[in-house]
C-alpha positions as CSV (number, residue, x, y, z in Angstrom):
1,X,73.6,-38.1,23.1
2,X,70.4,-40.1,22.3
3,X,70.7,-41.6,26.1
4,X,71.2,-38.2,27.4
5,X,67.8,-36.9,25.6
6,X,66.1,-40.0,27.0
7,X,67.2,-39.5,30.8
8,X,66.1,-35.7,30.3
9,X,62.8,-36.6,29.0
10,X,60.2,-37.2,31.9
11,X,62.1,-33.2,33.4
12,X,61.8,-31.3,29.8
13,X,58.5,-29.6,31.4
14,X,60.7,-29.0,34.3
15,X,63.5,-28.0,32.5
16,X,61.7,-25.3,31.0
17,X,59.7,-24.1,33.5
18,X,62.9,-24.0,35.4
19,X,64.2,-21.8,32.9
20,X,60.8,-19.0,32.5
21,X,61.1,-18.9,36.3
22,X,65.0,-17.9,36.0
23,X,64.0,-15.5,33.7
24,X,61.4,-14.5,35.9
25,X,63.0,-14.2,39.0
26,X,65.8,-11.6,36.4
27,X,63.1,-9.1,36.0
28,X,62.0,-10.1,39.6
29,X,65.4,-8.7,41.3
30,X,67.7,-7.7,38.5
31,X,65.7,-4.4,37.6
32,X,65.5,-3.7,41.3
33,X,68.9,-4.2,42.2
34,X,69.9,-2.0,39.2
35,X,67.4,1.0,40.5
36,X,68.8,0.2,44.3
37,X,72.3,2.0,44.4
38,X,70.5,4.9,42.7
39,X,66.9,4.7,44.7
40,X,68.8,4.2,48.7
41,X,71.2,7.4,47.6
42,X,68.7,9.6,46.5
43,X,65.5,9.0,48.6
44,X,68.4,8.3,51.8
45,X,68.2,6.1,54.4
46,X,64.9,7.7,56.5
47,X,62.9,7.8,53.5
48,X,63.7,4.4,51.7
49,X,63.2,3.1,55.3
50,X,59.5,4.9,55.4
51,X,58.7,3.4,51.9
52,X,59.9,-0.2,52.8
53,X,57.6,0.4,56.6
54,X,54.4,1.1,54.3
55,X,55.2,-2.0,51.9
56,X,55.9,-4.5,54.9
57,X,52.6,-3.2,56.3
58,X,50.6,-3.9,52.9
59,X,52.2,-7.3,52.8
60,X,50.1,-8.8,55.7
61,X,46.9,-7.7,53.3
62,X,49.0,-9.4,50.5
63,X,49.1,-12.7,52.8
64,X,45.5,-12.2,53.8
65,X,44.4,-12.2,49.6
66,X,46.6,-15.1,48.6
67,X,45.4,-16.9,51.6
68,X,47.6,-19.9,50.7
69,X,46.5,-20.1,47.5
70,X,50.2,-20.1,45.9
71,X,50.2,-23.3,47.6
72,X,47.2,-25.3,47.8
73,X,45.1,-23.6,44.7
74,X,49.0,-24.6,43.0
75,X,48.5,-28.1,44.5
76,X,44.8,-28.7,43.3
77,X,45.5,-27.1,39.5
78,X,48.4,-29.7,39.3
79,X,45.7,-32.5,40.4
80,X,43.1,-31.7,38.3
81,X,45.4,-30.0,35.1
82,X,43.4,-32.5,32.6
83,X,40.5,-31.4,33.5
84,X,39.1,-28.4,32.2
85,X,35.8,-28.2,34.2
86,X,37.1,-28.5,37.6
87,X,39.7,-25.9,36.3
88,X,36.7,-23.9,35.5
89,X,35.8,-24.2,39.1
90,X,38.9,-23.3,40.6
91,X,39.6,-20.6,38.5
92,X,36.3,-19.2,39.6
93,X,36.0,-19.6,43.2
94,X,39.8,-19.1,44.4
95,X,39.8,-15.3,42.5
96,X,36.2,-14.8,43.8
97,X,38.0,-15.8,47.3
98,X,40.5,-13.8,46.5
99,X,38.6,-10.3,45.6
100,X,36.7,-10.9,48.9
101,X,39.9,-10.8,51.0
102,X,41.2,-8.0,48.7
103,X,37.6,-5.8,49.9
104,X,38.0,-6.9,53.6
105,X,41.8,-6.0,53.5
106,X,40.5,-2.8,51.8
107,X,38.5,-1.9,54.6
108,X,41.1,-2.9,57.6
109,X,43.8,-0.5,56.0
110,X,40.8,2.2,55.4
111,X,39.9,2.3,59.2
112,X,43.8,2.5,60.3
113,X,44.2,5.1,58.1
114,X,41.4,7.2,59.8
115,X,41.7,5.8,63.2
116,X,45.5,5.7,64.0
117,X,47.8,8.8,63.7
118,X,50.7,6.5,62.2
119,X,48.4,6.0,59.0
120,X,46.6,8.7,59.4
121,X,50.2,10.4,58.8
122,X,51.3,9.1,55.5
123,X,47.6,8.1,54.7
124,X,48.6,8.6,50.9
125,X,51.8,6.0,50.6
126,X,49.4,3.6,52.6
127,X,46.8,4.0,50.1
128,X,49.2,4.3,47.0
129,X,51.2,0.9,48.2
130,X,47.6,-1.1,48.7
131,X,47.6,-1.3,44.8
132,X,50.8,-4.0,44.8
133,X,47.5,-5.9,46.8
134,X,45.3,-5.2,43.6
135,X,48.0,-6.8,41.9
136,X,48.8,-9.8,43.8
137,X,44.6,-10.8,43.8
138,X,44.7,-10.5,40.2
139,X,47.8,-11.8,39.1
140,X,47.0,-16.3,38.9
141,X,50.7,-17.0,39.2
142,X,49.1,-20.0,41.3
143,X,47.0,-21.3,37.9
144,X,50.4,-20.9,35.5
145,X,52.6,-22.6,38.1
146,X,50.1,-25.4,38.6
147,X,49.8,-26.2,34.7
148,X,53.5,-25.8,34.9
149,X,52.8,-23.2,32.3
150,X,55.1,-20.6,33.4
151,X,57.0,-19.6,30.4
152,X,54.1,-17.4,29.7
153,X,55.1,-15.3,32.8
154,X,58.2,-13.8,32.2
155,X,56.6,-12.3,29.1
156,X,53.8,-10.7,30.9
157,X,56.2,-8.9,33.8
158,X,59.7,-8.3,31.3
159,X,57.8,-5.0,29.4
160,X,56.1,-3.3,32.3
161,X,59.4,-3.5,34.8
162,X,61.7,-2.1,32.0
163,X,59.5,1.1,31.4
164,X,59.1,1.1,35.6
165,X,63.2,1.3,35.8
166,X,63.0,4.1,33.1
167,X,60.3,6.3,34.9
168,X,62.6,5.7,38.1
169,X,65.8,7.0,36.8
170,X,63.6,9.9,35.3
171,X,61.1,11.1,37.8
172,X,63.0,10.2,41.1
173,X,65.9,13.0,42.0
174,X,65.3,13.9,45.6
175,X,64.6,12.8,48.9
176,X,60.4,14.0,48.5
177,X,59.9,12.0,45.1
178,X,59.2,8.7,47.7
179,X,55.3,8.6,46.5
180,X,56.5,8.9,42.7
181,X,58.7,6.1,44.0
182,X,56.1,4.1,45.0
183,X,53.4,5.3,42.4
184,X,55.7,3.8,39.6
185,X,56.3,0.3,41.6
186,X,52.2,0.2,42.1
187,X,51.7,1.0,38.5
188,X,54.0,-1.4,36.9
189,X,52.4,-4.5,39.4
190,X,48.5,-3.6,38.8
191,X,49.9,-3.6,34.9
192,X,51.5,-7.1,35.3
193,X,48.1,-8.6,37.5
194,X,45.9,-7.1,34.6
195,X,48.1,-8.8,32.1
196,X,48.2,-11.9,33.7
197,X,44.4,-12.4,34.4
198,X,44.0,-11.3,31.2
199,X,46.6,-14.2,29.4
200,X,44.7,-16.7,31.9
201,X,41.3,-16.1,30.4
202,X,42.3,-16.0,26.7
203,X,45.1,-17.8,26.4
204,X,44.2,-20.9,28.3
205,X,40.6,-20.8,27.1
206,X,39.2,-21.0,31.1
207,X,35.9,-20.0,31.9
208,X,35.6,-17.7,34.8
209,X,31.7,-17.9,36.4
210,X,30.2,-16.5,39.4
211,X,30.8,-19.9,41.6
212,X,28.2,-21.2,44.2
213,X,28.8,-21.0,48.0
214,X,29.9,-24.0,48.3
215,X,32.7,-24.1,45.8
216,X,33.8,-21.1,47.9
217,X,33.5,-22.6,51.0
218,X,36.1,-25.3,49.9
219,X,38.0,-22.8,48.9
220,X,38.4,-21.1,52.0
221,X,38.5,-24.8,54.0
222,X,41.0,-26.1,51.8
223,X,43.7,-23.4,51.6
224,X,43.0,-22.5,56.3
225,X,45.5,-24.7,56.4
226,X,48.2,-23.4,54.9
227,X,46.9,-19.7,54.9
228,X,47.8,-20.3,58.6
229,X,51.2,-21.5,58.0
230,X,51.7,-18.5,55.4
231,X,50.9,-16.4,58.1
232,X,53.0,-17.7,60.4
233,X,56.0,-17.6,58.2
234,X,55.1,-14.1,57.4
235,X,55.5,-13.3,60.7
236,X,59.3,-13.7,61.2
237,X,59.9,-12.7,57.5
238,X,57.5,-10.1,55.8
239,X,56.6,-8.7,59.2
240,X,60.3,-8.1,60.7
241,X,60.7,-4.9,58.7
242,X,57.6,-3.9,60.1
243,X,58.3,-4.4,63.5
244,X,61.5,-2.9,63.3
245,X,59.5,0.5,62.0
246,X,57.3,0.4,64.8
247,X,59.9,-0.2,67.8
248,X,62.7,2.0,66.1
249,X,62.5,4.9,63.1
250,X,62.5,4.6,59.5
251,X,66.1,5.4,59.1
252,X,66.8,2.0,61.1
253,X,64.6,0.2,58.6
254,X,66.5,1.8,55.8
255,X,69.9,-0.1,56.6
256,X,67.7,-3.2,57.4
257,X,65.7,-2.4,54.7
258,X,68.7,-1.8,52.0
259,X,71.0,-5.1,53.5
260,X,67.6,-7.3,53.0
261,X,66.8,-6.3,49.5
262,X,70.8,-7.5,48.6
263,X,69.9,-10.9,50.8
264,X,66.8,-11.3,48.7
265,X,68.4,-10.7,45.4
266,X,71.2,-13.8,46.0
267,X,68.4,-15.6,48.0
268,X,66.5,-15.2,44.3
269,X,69.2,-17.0,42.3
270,X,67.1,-20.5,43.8
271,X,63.4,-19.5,43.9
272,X,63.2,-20.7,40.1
273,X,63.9,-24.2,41.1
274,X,61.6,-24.1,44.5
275,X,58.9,-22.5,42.1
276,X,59.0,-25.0,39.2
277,X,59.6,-28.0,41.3
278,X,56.3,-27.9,43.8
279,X,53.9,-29.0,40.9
280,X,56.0,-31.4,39.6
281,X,56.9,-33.1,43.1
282,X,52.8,-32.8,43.8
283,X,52.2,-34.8,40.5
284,X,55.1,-37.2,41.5
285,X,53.6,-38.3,44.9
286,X,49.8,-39.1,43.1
287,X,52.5,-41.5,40.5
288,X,54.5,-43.1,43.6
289,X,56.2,-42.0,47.4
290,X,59.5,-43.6,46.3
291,X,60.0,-41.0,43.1
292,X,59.3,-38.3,45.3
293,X,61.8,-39.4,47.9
294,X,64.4,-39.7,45.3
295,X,64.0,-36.5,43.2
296,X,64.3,-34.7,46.7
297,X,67.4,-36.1,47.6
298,X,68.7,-35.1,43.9
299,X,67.4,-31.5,44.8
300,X,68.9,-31.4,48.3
301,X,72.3,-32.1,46.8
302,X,72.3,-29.3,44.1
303,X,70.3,-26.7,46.6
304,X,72.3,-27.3,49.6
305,X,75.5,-26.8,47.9
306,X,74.8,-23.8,45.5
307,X,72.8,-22.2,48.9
308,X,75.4,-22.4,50.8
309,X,78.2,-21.0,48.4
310,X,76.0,-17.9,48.0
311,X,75.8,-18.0,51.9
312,X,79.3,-18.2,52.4
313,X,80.4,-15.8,49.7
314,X,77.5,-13.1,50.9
315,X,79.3,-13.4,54.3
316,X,83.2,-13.1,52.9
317,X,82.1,-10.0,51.1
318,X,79.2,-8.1,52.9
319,X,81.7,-5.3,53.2
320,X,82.6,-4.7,49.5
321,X,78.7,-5.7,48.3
322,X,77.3,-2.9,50.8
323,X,80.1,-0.4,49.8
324,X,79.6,-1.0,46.0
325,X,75.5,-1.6,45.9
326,X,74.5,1.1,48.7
327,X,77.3,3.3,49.4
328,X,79.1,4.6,52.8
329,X,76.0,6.3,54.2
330,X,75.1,2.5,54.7
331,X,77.8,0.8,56.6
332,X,75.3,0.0,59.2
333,X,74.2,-2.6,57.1
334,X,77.2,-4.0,56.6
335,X,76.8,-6.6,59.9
336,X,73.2,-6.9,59.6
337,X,73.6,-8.6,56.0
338,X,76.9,-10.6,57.0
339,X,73.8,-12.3,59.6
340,X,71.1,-12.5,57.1
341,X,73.3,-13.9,54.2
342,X,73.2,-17.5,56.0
343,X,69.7,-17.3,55.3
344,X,70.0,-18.6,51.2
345,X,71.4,-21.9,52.7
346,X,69.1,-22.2,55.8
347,X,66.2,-21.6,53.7
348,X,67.3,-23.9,51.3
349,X,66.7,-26.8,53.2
350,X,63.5,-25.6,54.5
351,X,62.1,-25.5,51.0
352,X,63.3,-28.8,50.5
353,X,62.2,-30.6,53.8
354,X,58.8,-28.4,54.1
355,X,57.8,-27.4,51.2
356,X,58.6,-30.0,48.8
357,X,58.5,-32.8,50.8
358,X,56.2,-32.3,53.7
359,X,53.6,-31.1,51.9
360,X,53.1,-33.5,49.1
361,X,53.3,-36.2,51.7
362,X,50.2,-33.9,53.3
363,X,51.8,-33.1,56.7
364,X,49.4,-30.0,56.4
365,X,49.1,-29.7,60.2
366,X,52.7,-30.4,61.3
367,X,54.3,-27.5,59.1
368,X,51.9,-25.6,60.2
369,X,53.2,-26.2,64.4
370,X,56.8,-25.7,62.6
371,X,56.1,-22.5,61.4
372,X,54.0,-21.1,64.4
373,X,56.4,-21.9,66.8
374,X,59.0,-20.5,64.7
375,X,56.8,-17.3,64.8
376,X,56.6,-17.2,67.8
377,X,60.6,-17.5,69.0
378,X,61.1,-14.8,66.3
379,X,58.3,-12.5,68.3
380,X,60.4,-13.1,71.8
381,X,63.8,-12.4,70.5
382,X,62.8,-9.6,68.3
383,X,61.1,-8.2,72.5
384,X,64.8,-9.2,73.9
385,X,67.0,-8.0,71.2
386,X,65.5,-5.1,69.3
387,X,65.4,-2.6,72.3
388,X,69.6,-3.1,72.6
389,X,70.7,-4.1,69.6
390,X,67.6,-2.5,66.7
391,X,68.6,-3.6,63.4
392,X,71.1,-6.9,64.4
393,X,68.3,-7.9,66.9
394,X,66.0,-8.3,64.2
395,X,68.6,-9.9,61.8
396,X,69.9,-12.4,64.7
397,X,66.0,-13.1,65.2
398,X,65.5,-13.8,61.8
399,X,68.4,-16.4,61.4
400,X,67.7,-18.1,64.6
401,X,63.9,-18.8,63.4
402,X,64.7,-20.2,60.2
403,X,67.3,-22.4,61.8
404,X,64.5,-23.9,63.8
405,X,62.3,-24.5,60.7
406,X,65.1,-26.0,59.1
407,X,66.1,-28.4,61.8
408,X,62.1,-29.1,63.2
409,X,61.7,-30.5,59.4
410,X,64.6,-32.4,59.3
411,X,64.2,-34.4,62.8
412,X,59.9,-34.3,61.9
413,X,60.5,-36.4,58.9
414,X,63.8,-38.7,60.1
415,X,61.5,-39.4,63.0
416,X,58.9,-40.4,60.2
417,X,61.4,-42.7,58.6
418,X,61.7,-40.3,55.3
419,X,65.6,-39.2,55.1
420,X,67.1,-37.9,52.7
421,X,70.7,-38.3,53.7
């Protein structure tokens, strides 16, 4: 027993940042998924389709705000975490950053939304969706996960999400109740970012201050990098759902809409450990190369297998998980979430090989080429296929993109001499 607490020792902050996330990533899809056989009945597929259109659409402003920061602001609070003045600064400049991007995305969504007759159409969901934006500028999930602090953040989002599934079940009965839909989502997130910057200012005693121009210029230099690479990887995730809405009709985003959110919910069962780990694998490679190697190939082993067992078991029984979760007026979905449910595993590896081991050896630049090019395959098939085959084309798409992330990282860093297997 005594040996056992020693081997545990150096991963108790792991361990338990491990377990916040968990209970995190609980409130994160549990809640939905408990609102989502009731939500896709009642608002039907056309509407829950419209409402997923305007949130795909506001998540290339919530890409533009975070602007990498999950990443590299992550990465520099894990650096600097005993030091409470460059804290300080970093606090400072990457929200300032972040408000900036939240006033320019502001503005872009403004002029759409007088300019082009899509917006101009639903102008209100457009402008009642932009708040999950508010939310994600001032939630500093980046800050917590970078002092590997996190237990703190299941508290924050656990109250506001319970009351959100209450109003749901309450105010939403019909097909037109969409906006009070989306007015409760919005609520509950602008809740938790309030909450959160709140915590972050009083809790951990930082400073915020009005930062010069060139602690903002580093800023905006030092997360380019992987901003881009975000982007990219937005592009043949986020912004598929989007795409869809534009080349088909809402009610063909609805079944893709309804099988992604089940995807997601699975996919979620190993976002705690990708979460916890990138600090702790950043603060590894400044102690030595050779612990970071090792603790990867520990995590490819457990990710790998649990990824692929939800894979395989999302593909067995897509029929009986669509049936049950969304009812019959979505068997549509049915083969587009027996595609997307090899995702979990795919993605599994690529948050291994990119995220957690590409970047902390600071192969910036490469996973950056990865993850364009990948954008850019998804863009072609999603031309080929989408026209023919709508809601599979996008699926297939998908799958093949993240195959091609998965297998670029792999032979980038075997050719590199660092192999895990």
């Amino acid at each position: 027993m005594i040996k056992f607490k020693e081997n545990i020792k150096p991963y108790k902050v792991l361990l338990q940042n491990f377990t916040s996330l968990s209970i995190l990533q609980i409130s994160n899809y549990v809640f939905p998924i408990i609102t989502l056989p009731y939500v896709v009945r009642v608002l039907g597929p056309e509407k829950y389709g419209l409402v997923n259109f305007a949130g795909a659409f506001c998540a290339y402003f919530i890409t533009l705000s975070d602007y990498g920061f999950n990443l590299s602001a992550t990465r520099l609070v894990s650096l600097n975490r005993n030091e409470q003045i460059e804290l300080d600064k970093i606090f400072s400049s990457v929200l300032v950053v972040k408000i900036l991007l939240g006033l320019l995305s502001f503005g872009i969504v403004l002029m759409l939304i007088l300019f082009v007759e899509l917006f101009k159409t639903d102008a209100l969901l457009y402008l009642i969706s932009f708040a999950s934006i508010i939310s994600s500028i001032l939630f500093p999930g980046w800050f917590f996960q970078g002092l590997e602090k996190m237990k703190i953040i299941p508290v924050i989002n656990i109250l506001p999400k319970i009351f959100g599934v209450i109003l749901i079940f309450l105010l939403i009965n019909e097909p037109s109740d969409y906006l009070n839909f989306v007015i409760i989502n919005s609520s509950v997130q602008v809740c938790i970012g309030a909450a959160g910057l709140i915590v972050a200012l009083k809790s951990f005693r930082v400073h915020f201050y009005v930062p010069n121009l060139k602690e903002i210029k580093f800023q905006f230099r030092d997360g380019l990098q992987l901003f881009k690479s975000t982007l990219a990887i937005n592009l043949y995730t986020n912004s598929n759902t989007f795409l869809l809405g534009l080349l088909t009709n809402n009610e063909i985003v609805g079944y893709y809409s309804a099988a992604d959110k089940i995807r997601i919910f699975f996919q979620s069962l190993l976002t705690p450990v990708s979460q916890s780990v990138f600090p702790f694998v950043n603060y590894l490679m400044k102690e030595s190369k050779e612990k970071l190697i090792n603790f990867n190939k520990m995590l490819l082993k457990f990710q790998a297998i649990i990824g692929l067992a939800i894979s395989m078991s999302i593909f067995i029984w897509a029929d009986w998980i669509t049936v049950f979760v969304l009812g019959k007026e979505y068997l549509d979905s049915v083969l587009i979430l027996k595609i997307i449910g090899w995702l979990p595993f795919v993605i599994a590896l690529s948050n291994i090989y990119g995220i957690q081991l590409m970047l902390p050896l600071g192969f910036d630049k490469q996973f950056f080429k990865v993850v364009a090019t990948a954008a850019i395959i998804n863009l072609c098939l999603i031309i080929l296929l989408v026209p023919q085959y709508q809601a599979v084309g996008i699926a297939i798409a998908t799958l093949v993109a993240e195959i091609f992330v998965s297998a670029s990282f792999i032979i980038f860093l075997a050719r590199k001499g660092e192999r895990l297997i």
